[in-house]
C-alpha positions in Angstrom: -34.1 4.1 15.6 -31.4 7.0 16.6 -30.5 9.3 19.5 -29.0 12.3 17.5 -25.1 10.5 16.9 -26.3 6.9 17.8 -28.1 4.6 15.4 -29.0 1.0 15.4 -29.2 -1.7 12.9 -31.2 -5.0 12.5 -30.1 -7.7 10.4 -32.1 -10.9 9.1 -30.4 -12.9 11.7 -32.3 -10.5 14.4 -28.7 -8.7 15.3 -28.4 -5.6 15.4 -25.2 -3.1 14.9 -24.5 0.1 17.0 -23.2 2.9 14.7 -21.9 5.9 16.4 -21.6 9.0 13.9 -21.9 6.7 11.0 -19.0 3.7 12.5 -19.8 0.6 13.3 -19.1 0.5 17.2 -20.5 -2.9 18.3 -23.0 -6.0 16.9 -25.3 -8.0 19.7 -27.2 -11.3 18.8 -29.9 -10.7 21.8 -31.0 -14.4 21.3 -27.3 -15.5 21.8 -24.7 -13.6 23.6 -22.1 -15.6 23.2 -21.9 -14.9 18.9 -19.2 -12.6 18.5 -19.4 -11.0 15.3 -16.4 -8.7 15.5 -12.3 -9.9 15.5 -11.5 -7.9 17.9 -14.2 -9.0 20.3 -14.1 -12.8 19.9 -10.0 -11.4 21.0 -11.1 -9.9 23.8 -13.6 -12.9 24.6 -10.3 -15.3 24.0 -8.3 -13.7 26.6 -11.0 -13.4 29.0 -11.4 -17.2 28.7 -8.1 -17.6 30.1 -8.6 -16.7 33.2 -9.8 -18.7 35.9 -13.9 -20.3 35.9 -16.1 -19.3 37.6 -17.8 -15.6 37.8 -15.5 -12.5 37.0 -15.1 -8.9 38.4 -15.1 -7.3 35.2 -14.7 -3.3 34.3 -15.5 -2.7 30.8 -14.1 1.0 30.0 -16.4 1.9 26.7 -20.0 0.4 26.5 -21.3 0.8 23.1 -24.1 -2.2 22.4 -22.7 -3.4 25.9 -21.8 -6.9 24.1 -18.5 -8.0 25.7 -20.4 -7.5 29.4 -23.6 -9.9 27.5 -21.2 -12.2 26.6 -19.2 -12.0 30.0 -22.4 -12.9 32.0 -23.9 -15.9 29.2 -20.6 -17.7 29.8 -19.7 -16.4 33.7 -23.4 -16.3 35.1 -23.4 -13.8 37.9 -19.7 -11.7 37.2 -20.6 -8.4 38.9 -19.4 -6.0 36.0 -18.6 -2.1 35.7 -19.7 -0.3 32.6 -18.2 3.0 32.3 -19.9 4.8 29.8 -19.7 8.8 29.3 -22.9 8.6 26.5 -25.9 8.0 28.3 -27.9 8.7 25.1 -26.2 5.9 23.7 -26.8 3.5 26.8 -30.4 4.5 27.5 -31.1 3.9 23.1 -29.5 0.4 23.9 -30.7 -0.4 26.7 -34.2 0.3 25.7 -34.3 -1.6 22.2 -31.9 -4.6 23.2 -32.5 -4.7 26.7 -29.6 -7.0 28.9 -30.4 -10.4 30.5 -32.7 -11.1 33.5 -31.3 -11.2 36.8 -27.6 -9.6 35.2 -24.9 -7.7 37.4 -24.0 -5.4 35.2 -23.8 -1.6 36.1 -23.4 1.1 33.9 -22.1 4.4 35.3 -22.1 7.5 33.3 -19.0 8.7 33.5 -15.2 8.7 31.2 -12.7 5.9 31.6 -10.0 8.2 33.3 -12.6 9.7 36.2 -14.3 6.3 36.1 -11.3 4.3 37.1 -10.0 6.7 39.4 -12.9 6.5 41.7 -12.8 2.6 42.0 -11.4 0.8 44.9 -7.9 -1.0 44.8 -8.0 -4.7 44.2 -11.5 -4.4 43.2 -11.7 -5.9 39.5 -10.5 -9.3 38.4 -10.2 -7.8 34.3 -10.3 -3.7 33.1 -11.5 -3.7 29.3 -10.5 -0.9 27.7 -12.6 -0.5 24.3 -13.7 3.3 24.1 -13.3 5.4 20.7 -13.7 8.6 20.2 -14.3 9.6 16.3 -13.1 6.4 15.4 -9.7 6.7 17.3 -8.9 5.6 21.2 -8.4 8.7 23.2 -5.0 9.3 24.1 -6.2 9.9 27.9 -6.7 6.2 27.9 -3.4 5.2 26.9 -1.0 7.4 28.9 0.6 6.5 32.0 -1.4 8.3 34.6 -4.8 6.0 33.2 -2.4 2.6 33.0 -1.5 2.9 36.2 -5.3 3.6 37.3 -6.0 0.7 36.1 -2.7 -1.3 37.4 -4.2 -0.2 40.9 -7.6 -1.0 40.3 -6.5 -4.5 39.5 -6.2 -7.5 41.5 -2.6 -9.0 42.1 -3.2 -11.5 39.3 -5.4 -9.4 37.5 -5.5 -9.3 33.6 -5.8 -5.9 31.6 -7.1 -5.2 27.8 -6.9 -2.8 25.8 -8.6 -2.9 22.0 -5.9 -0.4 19.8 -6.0 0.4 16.3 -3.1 1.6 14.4 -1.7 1.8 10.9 0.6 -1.0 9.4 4.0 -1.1 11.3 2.0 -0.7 14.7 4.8 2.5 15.7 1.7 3.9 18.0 0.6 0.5 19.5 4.8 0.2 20.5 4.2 3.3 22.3 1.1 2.1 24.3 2.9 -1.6 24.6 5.5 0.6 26.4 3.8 2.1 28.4 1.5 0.0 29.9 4.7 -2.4 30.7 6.0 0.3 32.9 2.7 -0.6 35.1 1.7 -3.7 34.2 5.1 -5.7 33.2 4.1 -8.7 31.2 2.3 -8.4 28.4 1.5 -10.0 24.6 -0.7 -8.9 21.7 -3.2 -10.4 20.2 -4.5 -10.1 16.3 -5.3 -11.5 12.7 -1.6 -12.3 11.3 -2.8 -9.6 8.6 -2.5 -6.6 11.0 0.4 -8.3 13.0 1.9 -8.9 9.5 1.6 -5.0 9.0 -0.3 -5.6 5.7 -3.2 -3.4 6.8 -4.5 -0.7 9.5 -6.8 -3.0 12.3 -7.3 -3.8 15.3 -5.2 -5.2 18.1 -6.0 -6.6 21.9 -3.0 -5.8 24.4 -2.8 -8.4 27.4 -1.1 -6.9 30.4 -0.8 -8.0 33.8 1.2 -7.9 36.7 1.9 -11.8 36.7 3.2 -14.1 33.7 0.4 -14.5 31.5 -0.9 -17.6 30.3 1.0 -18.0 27.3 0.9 -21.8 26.7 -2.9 -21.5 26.9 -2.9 -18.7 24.9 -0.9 -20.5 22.5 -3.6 -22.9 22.4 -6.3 -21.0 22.0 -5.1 -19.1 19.4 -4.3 -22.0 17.2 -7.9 -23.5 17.8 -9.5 -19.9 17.1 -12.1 -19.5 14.3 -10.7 -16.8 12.6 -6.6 -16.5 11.5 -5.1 -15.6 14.9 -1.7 -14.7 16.2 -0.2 -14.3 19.4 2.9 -12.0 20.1 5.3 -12.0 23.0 8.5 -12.7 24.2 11.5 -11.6 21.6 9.0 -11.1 18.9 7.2 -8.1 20.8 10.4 -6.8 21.8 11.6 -6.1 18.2 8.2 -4.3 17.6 9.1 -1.9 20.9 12.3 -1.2 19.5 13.2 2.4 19.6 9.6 2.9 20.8 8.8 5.8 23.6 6.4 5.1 26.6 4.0 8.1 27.0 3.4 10.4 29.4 0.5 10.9 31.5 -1.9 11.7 29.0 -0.8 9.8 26.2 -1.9 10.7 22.5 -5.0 9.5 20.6 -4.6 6.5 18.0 -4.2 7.0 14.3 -7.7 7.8 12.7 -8.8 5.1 10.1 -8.5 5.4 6.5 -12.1 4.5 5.7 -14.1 6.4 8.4 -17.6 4.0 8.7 -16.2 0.8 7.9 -12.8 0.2 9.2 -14.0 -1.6 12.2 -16.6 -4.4 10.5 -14.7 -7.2 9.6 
């Protein structure tokens, strides 16, 4: 099943894999939500977690198989949630053959991150997701400072905000965004497999900024319980990774395109 770019899928587990131009994008159990099949999802999902119970204003910036917003209403019944989306091929092909939850609260709007964002109120989401490629590499509108602090304003005063990078080993680009969202969003940590924070490989990384201390012993926790070989950087440690880097301007510049176009992102 395709929609000219898009295709989907199906594994004997009754998954199913959104590939966009030939990339893995997403993977959705429909039968359970709440399996992550992707790092840098059950990351997201781990940071998420931290925050407070109970249902969640969530805006997800990139839709794809729509799986963090599945997995965002199985475990927070009821979070009204944002999906902005610019590929409405994409969401009506998903949509169609993996259709979301009865009763859900999740909107998709057809429109980029940076437009998307701007027309939402202040104070009006409890998270921003930001997990939107573009040929396999984020676009640098979403990382420059006029989008972070779109999404600094959209965010509630103890908001949390993600953002799901990609960058070659030594992370110099991912410095740059860490930089730039703290101008905005002051405290902030990264999350990843000790591999990419290790610099022994080009992956995937989830940026935690907000304007309040983050929940670092928690974090801390988590990590160390995680499934998969998780680290946590902040403090001192993240400040030796920003040294010498430069903050971006308003429209930022697009991530580093991976070395294996098609499979870079299926762990």
């Amino acid at each position: 099943m395709s929609a000219d770019h898009v295709s989907l899928e199906w594994d004997e587990r009754g998954g199913v894999t959104v590939h966009m131009d030939g990339s893995p994008q997403s993977h959705v159990q429909p039968d359970d939500p709440t399996l992550l099949v992707f790092e840098y999802v059950q990351h997201l999902a781990l940071a998420l977690d931290t925050m407070p119970a109970g249902p969640l204003g969530v805006t997800h910036v990139g839709g794809a198989g729509l799986t963090l917003p599945r997995w965002v209403e199985a475990t927070r019944p009821g979070s009204p949630q944002i999906v902005l989306e610019p590929d409405a091929a994409l969401t009506d092909l998903v949509r169609a053959e993996v259709p979301l939850p009865r009763r859900h609260r999740i909107r998709v709007r057809p429109v980029d991150g940076l437009t998307g964002v701007a027309a939402l109120k202040d104070d009006s989401a409890d998270a921003v997701v930001t997990d939107a490629y573009a040929g396999g590499r984020v676009p640098g509108e979403l990382v420059g400072a006029a989008y972070v602090s779109g999404v600094a304003r959209v965010l509630r005063p103890a908001g949390l905000a993600l953002w799901n990078l990609a960058d070659e080993p030594g992370m110099r680009w991912v410095a740059r965004v860490v930089a730039t969202v703290a101008e905005s969003l002051p405290h902030v940590a990264l999350l990843a497999t000790h591999e990419v924070l290790k610099g022994r490989r080009f992956g995937n990384s989830v940026l935690l900024a907000s304007a309040t201390p983050l929940p670092l012993d928690v974090l801390q926790r988590d990590v160390a319980r995680a499934n998969l070989p998780t680290g946590l950087r902040h403090g001192a440690a993240l400040t030796r990774l920003l040294a010498g880097a430069r903050a971006f301007g308003a429209d930022g510049e697009p991530s580093p395109p991976p070395p294996e176009a098609g499979r870079w992102r299926a762990r």
